[in-house]
Structure formats: structure tokens, C-alpha cells
C-alpha positions, 0 to 999 in steps of 0.5 A, spaced: 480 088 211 475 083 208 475 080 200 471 087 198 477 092 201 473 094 206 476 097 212 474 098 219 476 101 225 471 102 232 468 108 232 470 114 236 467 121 237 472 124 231 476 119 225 479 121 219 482 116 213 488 117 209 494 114 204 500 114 207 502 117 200 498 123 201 496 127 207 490 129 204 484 125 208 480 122 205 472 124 203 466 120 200 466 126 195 472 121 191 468 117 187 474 111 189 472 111 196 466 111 200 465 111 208 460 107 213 459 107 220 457 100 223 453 103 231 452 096 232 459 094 233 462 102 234 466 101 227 469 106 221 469 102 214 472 104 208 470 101 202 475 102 197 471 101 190 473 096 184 481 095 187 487 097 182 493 096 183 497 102 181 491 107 183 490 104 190 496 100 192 499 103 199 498 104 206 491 106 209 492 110 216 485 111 220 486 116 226 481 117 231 479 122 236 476 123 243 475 126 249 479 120 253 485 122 248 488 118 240 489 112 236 492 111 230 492 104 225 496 103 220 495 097 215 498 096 207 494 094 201 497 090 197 494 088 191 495 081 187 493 081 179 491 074 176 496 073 170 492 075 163 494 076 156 494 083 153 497 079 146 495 071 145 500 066 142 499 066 134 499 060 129 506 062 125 509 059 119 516 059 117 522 056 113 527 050 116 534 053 118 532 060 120 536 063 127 533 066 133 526 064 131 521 068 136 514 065 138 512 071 142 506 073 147 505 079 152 502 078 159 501 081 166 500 078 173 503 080 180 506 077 183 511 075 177 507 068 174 511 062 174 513 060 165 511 054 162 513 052 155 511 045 152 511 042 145 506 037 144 503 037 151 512 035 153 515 040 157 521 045 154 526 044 159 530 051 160 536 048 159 535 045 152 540 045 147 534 047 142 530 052 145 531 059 150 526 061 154 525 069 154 520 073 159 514 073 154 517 068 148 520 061 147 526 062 141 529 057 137 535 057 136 535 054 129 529 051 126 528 044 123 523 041 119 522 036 126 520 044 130 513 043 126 508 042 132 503 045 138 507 050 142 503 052 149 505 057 155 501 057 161 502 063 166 501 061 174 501 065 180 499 065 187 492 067 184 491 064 178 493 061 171 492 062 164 494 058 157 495 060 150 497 055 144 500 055 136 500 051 131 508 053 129 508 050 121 517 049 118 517 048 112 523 046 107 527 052 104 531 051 098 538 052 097 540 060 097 545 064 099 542 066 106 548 071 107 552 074 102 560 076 101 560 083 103 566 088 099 572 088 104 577 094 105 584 090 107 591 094 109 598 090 106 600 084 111 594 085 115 588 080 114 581 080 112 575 074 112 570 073 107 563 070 110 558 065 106 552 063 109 547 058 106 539 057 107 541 049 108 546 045 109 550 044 102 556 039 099 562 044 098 563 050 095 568 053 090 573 060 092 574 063 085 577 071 084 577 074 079 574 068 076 579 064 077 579 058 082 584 059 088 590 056 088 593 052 095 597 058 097 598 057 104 596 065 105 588 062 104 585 059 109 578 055 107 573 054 113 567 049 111 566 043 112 562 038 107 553 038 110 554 045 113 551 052 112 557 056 113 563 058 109 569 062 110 575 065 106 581 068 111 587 071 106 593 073 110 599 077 110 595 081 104 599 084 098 596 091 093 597 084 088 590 081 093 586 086 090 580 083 086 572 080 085 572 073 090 566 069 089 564 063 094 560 057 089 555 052 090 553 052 082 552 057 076 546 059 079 547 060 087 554 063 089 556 070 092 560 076 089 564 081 093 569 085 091 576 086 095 580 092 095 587 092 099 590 098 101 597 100 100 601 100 108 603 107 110 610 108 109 613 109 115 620 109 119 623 103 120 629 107 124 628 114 125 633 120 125 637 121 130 639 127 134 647 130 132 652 134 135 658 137 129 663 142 130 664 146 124 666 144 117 664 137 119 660 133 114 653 132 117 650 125 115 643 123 117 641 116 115 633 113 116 631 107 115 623 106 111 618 100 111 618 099 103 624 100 099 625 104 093 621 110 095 621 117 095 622 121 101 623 129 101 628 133 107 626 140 110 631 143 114 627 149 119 621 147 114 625 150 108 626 143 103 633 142 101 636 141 095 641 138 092 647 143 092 654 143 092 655 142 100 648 138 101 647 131 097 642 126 098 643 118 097 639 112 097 640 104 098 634 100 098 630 102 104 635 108 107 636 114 105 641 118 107 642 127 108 649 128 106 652 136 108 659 137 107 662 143 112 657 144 116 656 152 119 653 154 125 647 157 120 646 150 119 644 148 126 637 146 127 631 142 126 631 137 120 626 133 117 625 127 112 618 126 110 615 119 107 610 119 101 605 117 106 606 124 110 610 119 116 615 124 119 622 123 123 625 130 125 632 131 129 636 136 131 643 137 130 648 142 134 654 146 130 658 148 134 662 154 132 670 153 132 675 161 135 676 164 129 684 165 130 689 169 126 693 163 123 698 169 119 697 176 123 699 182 121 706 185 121 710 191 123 712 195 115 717 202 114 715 204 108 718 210 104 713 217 103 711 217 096 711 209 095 706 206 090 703 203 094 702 199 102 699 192 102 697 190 109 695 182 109 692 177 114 690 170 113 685 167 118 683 160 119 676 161 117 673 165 111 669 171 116 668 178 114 673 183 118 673 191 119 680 194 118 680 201 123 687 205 123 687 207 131 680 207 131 677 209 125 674 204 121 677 204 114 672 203 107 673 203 100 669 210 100 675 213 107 679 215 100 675 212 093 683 213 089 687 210 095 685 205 099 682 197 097 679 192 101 680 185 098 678 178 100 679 172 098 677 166 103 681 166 108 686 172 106 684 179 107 688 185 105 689 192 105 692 196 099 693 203 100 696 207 094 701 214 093 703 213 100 703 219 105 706 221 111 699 221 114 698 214 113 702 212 119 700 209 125 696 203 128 692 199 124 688 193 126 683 188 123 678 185 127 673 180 126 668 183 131 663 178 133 668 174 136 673 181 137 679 177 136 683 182 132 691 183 129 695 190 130 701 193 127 704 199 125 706 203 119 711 207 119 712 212 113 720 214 112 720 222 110 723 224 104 729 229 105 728 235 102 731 236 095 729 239 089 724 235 085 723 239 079 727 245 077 728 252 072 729 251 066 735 253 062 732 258 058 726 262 058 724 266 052 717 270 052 714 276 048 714 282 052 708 285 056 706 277 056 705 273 065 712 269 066 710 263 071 717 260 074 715 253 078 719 249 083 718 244 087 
């Protein structure tokens, strides 16, 4: 290939040219190519028009044909670009003390042309402390009065180099607030910190809140030493009492306001419920311990609240509170909750289990006399349950005889009233308490009375004739 991009192969009875990147062969019709014979030397030329990298960079494949056989050659293009500026530095003015500060270009050229900066004609080393060198622009890390002057980059590769100049102007800038405070959220016992930034260095400055000057309360930490352009305020361990409008000073007319708010701290649990396990009339106590103390706090048993009653009671000791229910059931097994003001929440379960009902006096065997007033069957238990009273395996209610038999209970003694006593009522009777199908029998007997006259004639009857005499004994 020689300087024009022109390609040569000998000529051969049949040829083709092609890119590596296409298979189709290439044509003089394509307005980039054009293909010329050489006789003289029994060559092939391709001339590849006004070369560009994106268009024509590839491999070029020329493939010859005879009568003997074939031959292939292969050769890659690879285009060089000479560096040039698609956007030159410009002249730029800016105030002192600015951070990050760009003087920027943009240019092209392959391969990857070599950077050069200088300031004044004197070199800017890559490992200065001023300045960072970026691919198309030079950054002053904070500009001074001193960074006035000619700033130069030139741009070198293997096929050429280009330079571009500025004329950077720093001007003084006057004392402001280059960054203001900013309204802050804070939580109790956390911590937050106020930033001031200044345009230049300054003297001191004063930390007021509410208007007032800070005290030297070891919870506020000032960061700032005199001639500098940064100023800090760190408030630790806040307190709801930190709430207020702060404000960084220099003098009556430069100063900084923020407003800070602290945000009470979730009520949460020091110690939570703990699981129990009761047996029957026991006292259950739950006990938690919150973060604050004198707090409310509500308790929920199977998500129903409790309330005080006369078994359920609630206490409260600074930071702890404590559920009290006194003989516990076994309805009163499952899933306690204590809620904080917060919506924090601790759950236990606690367990009941359930003592054997037992006839602590059961039933006694009774002879009764036919026509007695009344029978009175009476058992006691060693918990208030409800019983079921059968004679043989008839249940008894108050309705099996509305005008002669009673129930009565009273906590753990039950009883069985049975009035005008007849010789149909004896047998076996039983109380049952069926959910455990403990029971207690005995029988009744009922004496016969022996036959006798209970109601007799009178002396003397007197009656009108023709009327009806009725004579009754019993």
C-alpha cells in the first residue's frame, strides 16, 4: 500500500477485492473505491478515496483466479488520525476560592495523543498538589488570586500535535456564605452536624440558637479553626429540649440560619414479655421494661384490651409495667400483648393448665320417709364447674317436675331439692360433671308408709232428702 491508500496485487486472468467485514466484493460503482490495472507490472490497484477511519478501517482481501489454480492476500488498514480541537480552550474569568474549577477543551486523534498543560509556559506536573489533570481538561482544585495567568495544552501523537491557550483571570471575592446551614431532623441520643462554608477565609465565628449564644456544654463540639473557610457545629446525645433555629455568625450582615427539629425516640422495650406456664388459680404477672419512663402502654389478651377488673389489675414503676390477673382459668390461655405509645410491641404466650375436678364431699346414700316435705342431695367440688344430676340415666332439670324438684348451686356446693317425697323417687342418683366425666352416685331410699286410715267419716252426717251424699275416705 503506498501514502494514497492505493493496493496492489499481479494481475491474474480473474481477481476480486473485499473487506473482511463484508463479503460483498467490492465495485468501481462504490463512489469510495476505484479499481486500475497496471500491464506493465501485471498488477491490480485499489485506491481507497479520501481514507477515514470509521468508513474504511479493516482488513482488504484480494483473491486471484487462473488457470494454474488461486491465491489469496490479506492486509489490515489502519488509519492514524492527527490530534485537532473540535472545541479550543477559552479566556475565562472566575472569583478566588471556587472548588473544582475546570478549564476544558475537546479534541480528537488516534492513536491516543500524549496531554501537556502548562501555566505560564512552566510545565503542570500530574502529581501536583494545585492542580488534577483530566482527558480534556486541567481542574484546579481551589483557585487563588496567584492561579491568574496563560494556561496551554498541547496534544501529541505519532502523526502530529496541536496547541490551544487561555488567559484565566481570579479575581478577589467578598466575605458571603458560599454554603448555607441546611434544616436538620435529628432523633433523641442520636447526633447531627451543622456545616458553614465561607467564600474566603475568615477570623472566627459565633454558634447562637434561638438567639442566644451556645453555652460550653460538652454535648456541642465547634470545628473551625481561625483564617479558614469551614465551620462546623456537632450536637450529641440530642434531647426534644435541642429543638430550636441555630445560626453560624460572622457579623450582623453574613451569617447562616437553619432550623433544627429533634424527633422524639420510638418507645421501645428494654426487656420484653417472657412466655409462662400456670397451673389453675394461679396469679399470672407479666412484667416489661420500656426505654422512657412514665409512659402509657396498653395490654390485649388474644387481641381484645384488657381492662381493669376485679381478677385483672395493671401496675406501673417508672419504666415497668406489670399485667396482674388473679386465678387464672384455662380460658385465660393464649397470646398476650403489651403495645407502647410508639406501636413497639412484646407478646408472650402464657399456658394454663387445668387442675381435675374432684368431689372433695360426694354424695351420701339417704332413707327418707314417703311423704317427707322434701330431699336434699348435696355435693361440693374443689372447683366451681357446672354439674348434670341424672336419676339412673334420666337427666334431671328444673323443668322434669317444675313444683318438686330444684337445682341450686352456689360456687362449689351443688344441690338437689326434691319436695313431697314419693315412692317413685327412689333409686340412683348422680352428679356428673361431664367434661371431665368425673361423677359422684348414691342412693335414696324411700320407707313406705304402712296402711292406715288418714282421713275418716265424720260423726254425723245430716242431709235433706232427695239430695247426693258423698262419703270419702282415705
Amino acid at each position: 500500500m503506498d501514502d494514497q491508500g492505493t493496493y496492489t496485487c499481479l494481475y491474474p486472468s480473474q481477481f476480486t477485492w473485499s473487506r473482511a467485514s463484508n463479503d460483498k466484493a467490492l465495485s468501481d460503482k462504490d463512489e469510495n473505491y476505484s479499481i486500475a490495472f497496471d500491464t506493465d507490472q501485471n498488477a491490480s490497484l485499489l485506491l481507497i478515496k479520501q481514507v477515514n477511519k470509521v468508513a474504511h478501517e479493516d482488513e482488504y482481501i484480494c483473491h486471484a483466479t487462473n488457470e494454474f489454480g488461486s491465491a489469496t492476500m490479506r492486509t489490515k488498514l489502519l488509519v492514524l488520525i492527527r490530534p485537532y480541537f473540535i472545541e479550543q480552550l477559552k479566556d475565562a474569568q472566575c472569583h478566588e476560592f471556587i472548588e473544582q474549577y475546570a478549564i476544558e477543551y475537546q479534541a480528537e486523534g488516534f492513536p491516543e495523543p500524549t496531554i501537556q498543560w502548562t501555566r505560564n509556559n512552566e510545565i503542570i506536573s500530574s502529581t501536583s498538589n494545585e492542580f488534577r489533570i483530566e482527558k480534556n481538561r486541567l481542574i484546579i482544585l481551589e483557585t487563588k488570586l496567584e492561579h491568574t495567568g496563560t494556561y496551554a495544552v498541547k496534544l501529541t501523537n505519532e502523526v502530529g500535535e496541536i496547541e490551544s491557550s487561555m488567559q484565566l483571570t481570579v479575581t478577589e471575592r467578598p466575605i458571603e456564605v458560599g454554603k448555607h446551614l441546611v434544616d436538620t431532623n435529628g432523633i433523641e441520643k442520636d447526633k447531627i452536624t451543622f456545616e458553614c462554608v465561607f467564600t474566603k477565609p475568615i477570623e472566627n465565628v459565633k454558634w447562637l440558637k434561638n438567639g442566644i449564644e451556645l453555652s460550653d456544654d460538652a454535648r456541642f463540639i465547634r470545628k473551625g479553626e481561625p483564617n479558614q473557610r469551614y465551620f462546623q457545629l456537632e450536637i450529641h446525645s440530642l434531647t426534644l429540649d435541642d429543638t430550636g433555629e441555630y445560626s453560624c455568625i460572622y457579623n450582623e450582615a453574613i451569617n447562616s440560619k437553619a432550623m433544627l427539629t429533634v424527633n422524639e425516640l420510638p418507645i421501645d422495650f428494654e426487656k420484653p414479655l417472657s412466655n409462662q406456664s400456670l397451673t389453675e388459680y394461679d396469679t399470672l404477672t407479666l412484667e416489661c421494661i420500656v426505654t422512657k419512663p412514665n409512659k402509657q402502654v396498653k395490654w390485649f389478651f388474644d387481641n381484645q384490651e384488657l381492662k381493669p377488673n376485679d381478677r385483672c389489675r395493671f401496675e406501673t414503676e417508672e419504666k415497668i409495667h406489670r399485667l396482674i390477673i388473679s386465678n387464672m382459668a384455662p380460658n385465660d390461655e393464649g397470646n398476650y400483648d403489651v403495645i407502647t405509645e410508639s406501636e413497639r410491641k412484646s407478646s408472650a404466650f402464657v399456658s394454663v393448665k387445668e387442675i381435675p375436678v374432684e368431689f372433695i364431699r360426694p354424695l351420701a346414700d339417704i332413707d327418707i320417709q314417703e311423704r317427707a316435705s322434701e330431699l336434699i342431695l348435696e355435693c361440693e367440688l374443689n372447683k366451681s364447674v357446672h354439674v348434670e344430676w341424672y336419676r339412673f340415666s334420666t337427666q334431671l332439670t328444673s323443668f322434669t317436675d317444675e313444683q318438686r324438684i330444684f337445682l341450686e348451686h352456689n360456687d362449689l356446693v351443688h344441690r338437689l331439692i326434691i319436695k313431697n317425697i314419693q315412692m317413685d323417687d327412689q333409686g340412683t342418683y348422680t352428679c356428673l360433671y361431664p367434661s371431665q366425666h368425673v361423677d359422684s352416685t348414691c342412693k335414696v331410699h324411700v320407707n313406705e308408709l304402712p296402711l292406715a286410715i288418714v282421713q275418716g267419716f265424720n260423726d254425723e252426717y245430716i242431709i235433706t232428702e232427695n239430695d247426693d251424699l258423698i262419703l270419702n275416705i282415705e
